[in-house]
N, C-alpha and C positions, 0 to 999 in steps of 0.2 A: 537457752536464750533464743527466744523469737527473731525469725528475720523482720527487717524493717520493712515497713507498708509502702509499696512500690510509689513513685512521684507520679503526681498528675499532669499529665501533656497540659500545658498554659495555654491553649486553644482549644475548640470545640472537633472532635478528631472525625473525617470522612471516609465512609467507603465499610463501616464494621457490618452493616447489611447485605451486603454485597460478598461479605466474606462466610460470613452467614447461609447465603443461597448454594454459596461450592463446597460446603463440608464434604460431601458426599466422595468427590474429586478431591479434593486434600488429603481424607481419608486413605486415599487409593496413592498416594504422592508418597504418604509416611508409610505403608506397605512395600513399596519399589524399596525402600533404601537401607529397607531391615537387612543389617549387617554390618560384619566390623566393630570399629571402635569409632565411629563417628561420632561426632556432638551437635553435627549441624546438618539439618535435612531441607530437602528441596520445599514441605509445607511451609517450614516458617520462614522459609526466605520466600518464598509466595507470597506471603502475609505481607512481610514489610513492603515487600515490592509494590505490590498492590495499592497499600496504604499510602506509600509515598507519590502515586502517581495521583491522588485523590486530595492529600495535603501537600498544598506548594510549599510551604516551608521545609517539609523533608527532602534535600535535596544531594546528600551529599551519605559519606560510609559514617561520617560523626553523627550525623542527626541521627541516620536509621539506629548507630547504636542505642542514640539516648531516647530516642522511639521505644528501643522494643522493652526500657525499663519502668515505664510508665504502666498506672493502672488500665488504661484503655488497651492499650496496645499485649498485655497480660493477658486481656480475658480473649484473644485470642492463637496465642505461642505457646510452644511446648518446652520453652527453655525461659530461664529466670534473665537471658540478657544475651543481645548477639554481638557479639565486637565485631569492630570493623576490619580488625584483622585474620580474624576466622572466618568472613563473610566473603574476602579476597580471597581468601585461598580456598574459599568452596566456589567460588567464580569461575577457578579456572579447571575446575571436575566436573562442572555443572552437564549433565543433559539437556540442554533446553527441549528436544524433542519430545521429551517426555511430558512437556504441555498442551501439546497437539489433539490430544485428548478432549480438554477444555475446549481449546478452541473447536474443533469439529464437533460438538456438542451445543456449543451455544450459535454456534453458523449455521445449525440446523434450527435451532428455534427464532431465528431471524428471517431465515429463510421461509419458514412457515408462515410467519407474520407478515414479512411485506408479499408474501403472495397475494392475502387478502386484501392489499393495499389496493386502491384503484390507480392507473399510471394515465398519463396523458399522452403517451408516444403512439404513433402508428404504431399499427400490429407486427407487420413485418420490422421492422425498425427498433420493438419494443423484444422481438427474441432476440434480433441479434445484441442490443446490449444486454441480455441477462449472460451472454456467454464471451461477451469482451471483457479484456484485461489491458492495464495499461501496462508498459512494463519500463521503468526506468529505473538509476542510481543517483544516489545521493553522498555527499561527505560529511561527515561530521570532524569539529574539530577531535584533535588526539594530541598524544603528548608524542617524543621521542621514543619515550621507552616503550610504546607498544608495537612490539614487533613486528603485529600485519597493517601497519597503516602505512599509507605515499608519502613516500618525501617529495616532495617538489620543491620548486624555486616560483615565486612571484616577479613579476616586473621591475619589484625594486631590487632584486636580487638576494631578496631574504629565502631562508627556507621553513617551511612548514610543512607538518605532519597532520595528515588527514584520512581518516577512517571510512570505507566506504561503507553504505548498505544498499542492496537491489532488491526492489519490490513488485510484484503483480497483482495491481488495484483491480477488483472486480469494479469495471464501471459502473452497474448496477446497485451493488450493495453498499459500495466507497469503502470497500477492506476488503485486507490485502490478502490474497491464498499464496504467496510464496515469500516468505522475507530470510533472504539470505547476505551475511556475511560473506564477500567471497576469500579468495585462496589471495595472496601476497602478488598482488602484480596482476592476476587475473581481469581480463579485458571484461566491460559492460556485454560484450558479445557475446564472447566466452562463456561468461557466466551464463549468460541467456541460453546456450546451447545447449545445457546440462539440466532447465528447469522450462523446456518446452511441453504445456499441457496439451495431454489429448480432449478433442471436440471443446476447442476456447479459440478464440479469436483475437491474436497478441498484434498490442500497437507498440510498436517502438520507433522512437527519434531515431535521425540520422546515425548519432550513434554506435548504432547497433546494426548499421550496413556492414554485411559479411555474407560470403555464400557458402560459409559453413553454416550459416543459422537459417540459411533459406533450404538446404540440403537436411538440417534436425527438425525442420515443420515438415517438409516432405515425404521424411519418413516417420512420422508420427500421426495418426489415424486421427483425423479430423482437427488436428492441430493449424487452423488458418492465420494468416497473418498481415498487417498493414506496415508496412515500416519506410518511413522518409528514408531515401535515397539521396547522394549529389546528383548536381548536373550532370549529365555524361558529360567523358571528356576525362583528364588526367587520371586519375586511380579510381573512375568509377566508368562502369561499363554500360555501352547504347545496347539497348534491346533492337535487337533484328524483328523489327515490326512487319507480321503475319496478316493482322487483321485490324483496320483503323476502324472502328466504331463510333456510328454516328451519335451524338449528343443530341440528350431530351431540351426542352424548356427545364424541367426541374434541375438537371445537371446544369445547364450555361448559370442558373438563378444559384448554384453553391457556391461558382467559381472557377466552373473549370475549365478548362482551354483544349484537352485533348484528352483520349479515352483507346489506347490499343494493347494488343494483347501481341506478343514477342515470345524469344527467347534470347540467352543469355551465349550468344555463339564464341566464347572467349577463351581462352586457355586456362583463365580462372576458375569459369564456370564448368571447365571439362576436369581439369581436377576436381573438383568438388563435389563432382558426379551427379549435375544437376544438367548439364548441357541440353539437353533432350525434353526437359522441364519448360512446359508454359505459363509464364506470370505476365502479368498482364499490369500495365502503367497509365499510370493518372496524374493529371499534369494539372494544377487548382494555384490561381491567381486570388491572393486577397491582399484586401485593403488595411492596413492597420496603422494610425496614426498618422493618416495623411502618407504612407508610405506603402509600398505594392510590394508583395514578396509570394514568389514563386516557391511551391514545392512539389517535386517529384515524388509518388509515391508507388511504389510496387506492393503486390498484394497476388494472393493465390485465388483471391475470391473472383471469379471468371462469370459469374450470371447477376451480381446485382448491380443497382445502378451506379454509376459514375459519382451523383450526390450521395448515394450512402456509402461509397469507401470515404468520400473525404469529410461526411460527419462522422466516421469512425474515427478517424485521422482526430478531430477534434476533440473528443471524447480526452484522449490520454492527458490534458491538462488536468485530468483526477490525483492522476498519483502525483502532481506536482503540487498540489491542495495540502495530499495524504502527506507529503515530505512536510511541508509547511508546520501543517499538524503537529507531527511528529517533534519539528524542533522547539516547539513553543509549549503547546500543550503539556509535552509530554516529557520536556526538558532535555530533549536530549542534544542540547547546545554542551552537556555538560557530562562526560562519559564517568559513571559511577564504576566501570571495570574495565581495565585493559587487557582486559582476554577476549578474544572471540567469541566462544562461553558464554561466558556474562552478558558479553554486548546482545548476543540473539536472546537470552533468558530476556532480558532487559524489554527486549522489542514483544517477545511472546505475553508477556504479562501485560505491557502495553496496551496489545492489540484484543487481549483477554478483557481489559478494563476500558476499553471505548465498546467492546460487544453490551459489555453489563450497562451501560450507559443511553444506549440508541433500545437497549430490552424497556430499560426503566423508565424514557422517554415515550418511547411507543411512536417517533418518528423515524421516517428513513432516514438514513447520513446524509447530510447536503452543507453546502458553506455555509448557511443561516446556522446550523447547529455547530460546525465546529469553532465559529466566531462567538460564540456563544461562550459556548464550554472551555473556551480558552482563556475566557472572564474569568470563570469559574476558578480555575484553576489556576491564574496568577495572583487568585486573594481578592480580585476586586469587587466580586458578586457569588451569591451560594447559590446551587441549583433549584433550589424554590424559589427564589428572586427572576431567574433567566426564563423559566418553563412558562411563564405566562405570556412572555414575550413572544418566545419559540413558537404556542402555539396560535399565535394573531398572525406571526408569518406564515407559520404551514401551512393555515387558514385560508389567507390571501392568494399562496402560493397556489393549493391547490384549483381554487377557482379561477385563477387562468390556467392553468392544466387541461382544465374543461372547459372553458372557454376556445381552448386553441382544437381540442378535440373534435367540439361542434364546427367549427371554423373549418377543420381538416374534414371533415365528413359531407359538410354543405358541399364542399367543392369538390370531393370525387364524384358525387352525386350528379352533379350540374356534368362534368366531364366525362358521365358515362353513356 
């Protein structure tokens, strides 16, 4: 007796092109896992994962089941049907590392591509962002039952459960080279002190004020950094200022009010074995909404100007883009595993399926495309509907690129 002819998805299914391009990398996924008595491998949980971040309607462990029994979703899985309860319980076995692969693959042919891109930044301006990272955390909702998520309490006295993730946004590229889950309790700092790159330049919010993470840039070879500061004064420490540094015209035109380089003469700072360390403080005034707000920023970067730590400072509204992204786009208002596991597999395939996306567009990451593609992928617009859009913007976009270029040119000219 013949099995029956699998059901057809009642929608038009996205992304089998895409799956198409990684055989290669799948191949090498169903290789890893040869052994045992397994039924269920890390390729075709790739598959579904992928697909479902491509169709909004798959959203959940019911769909992906009734996904992978369809004829679309067939012609590419090595098994006749993935339940949602075998799919939990390879959640919480999962490697996710083992798609780093992909990813450092396709971040190299991105890489190659927007090289040839033309940029409109200053020169000097335009290295330092290929080698900025923004670096913040984010929550997502959780239930109780996941082990590593915060309880907290609200204002109204209710309690909720919330799932961290912590990211390091290439400013340049708009994706991300670090996405970590962390440990049960572990601080936004903390974490940060275990995933400090060498020769990258890390922005982080107040936050992530600690002089253990000023003591892990330290000792990390070319690992620079900007990160907001409090006021001095109650648990935040004055810099014993060395050298007051006179302000340009282009600095007072950022914002800033004061520019010196210190140390950290504290008992804090002497444990932390930074004491003897010079970091230097930038003090930038801005206007937002009819309101002034000051921020202190410290930074190891001791020779550029005053205006460019605090457009670097600027800059880390990426990863709060990239978060945005994340919970819309890519649904993850709505955790499909409560393991750790899962949650990073979850983020990797993610961030695998917006590389295939910015390949397939042929533009760089920017708000104009994630606004875009978040049409896409709520159901309200298909990607050959948005792409023509996209490129009247990129269009316009890049013509004041050049525009500001000429503009920036004319006047070093004139001031030299």
């Amino acid at each position: 007796m013949s099995s029956p002819e699998p059901a057809e998805w009642p929608e038009p299914l996205i992304g089998g092109k895409y799956i198409r391009l990684l055989q290669k990398h799948l191949d090498g996924l169903r290789g890893d896992d040869a052994h045992g008595n397994r039924r269920l491998f890390l390729d075709d949980v790739f598959v579904v994962y992928l697909l479902a971040f491509f169709n909004p309607a798959i959203r959940s462990l019911r769909t992906i089941e009734d996904l992978s029994q369809t004829r679309q979703a067939q012609k590419h899985l090595t098994v006749a049907k993935i339940c949602k309860s075998t799919l939990s319980d390879f959640n919480s076995l999962s490697d996710p590392e083992r798609l780093t692969p992909i990813v450092e693959a396709l971040a190299g042919q991105l890489a190659r591509k927007q090289a040839r891109q033309p940029t409109g930044d200053a020169g000097d301006l335009h290295q330092l962002l290929q080698k900025t990272v923004a670096v913040d955390g984010t929550f997502l909702p959780a239930v109780a039952g996941v082990a590593w998520a915060i309880a907290e309490r609200n204002n109204h006295g209710a309690t909720r459960h919330r799932a961290r993730v912590d990211a390091h946004v290439n400013a340049a590229t708009w994706l991300p080279e670090v996405l970590v889950v962390p440990d049960p309790g572990q601080s936004e700092a903390d974490s940060a002190v275990t995933h400090v790159q060498p020769n990258r330049i890390h922005v982080y919010d107040r936050g992530y004020m600690s002089f253990a993470l000023l003591r892990a840039h330290c000792e990390t070879p070319g690992a620079d950094f900007v990160v907001r500061f409090k006021p001095a004064g109650s648990n935040s420490s004055a810099l014993e200022v060395e050298l007051e540094k006179e302000l340009r015209e282009e600095d007072l035109a950022a914002g800033v009010v004061s520019d010196r380089v210190g140390r950290f003469a504290t008992d804090s700072a002497g444990r932390a074995g930074i004491a003897d360390a010079l970091f230097r403080e930038v003090v930038v005034s801005l206007n937002s909404d009819g309101e002034t707000k000051t921020l202190r920023l410290i930074t190891d970067l001791l020779d550029v100007p005053a205006a460019t730590v605090a457009t670097l400072y600027r800059w880390r509204w990426r990863v709060e883009l990239f978060f945005r992204w994340l919970k819309t786009l890519a649904n993850f208002d709505h955790l499909i595993s409560h393991t750790r596991e899962g949650v990073q597999t979850h983020l990797y395939v993610t961030v695998i399926a917006a590389m295939l996306m910015y390949l397939h567009t042929g533009y760089r990451p920017s708000k104009y495309l994630f606004v875009l593609l978040s049409q896409v992928a709520a159901g309200g617009a298909t990607l050959d509907e948005v792409l023509p859009i996209l490129r009247e913007r990129e269009r316009r976009c890049e013509l004041d690129r050049q525009s500001r270029a000429r503009r920036a040119a004319k006047k070093k000219s004139e001031n030299a």
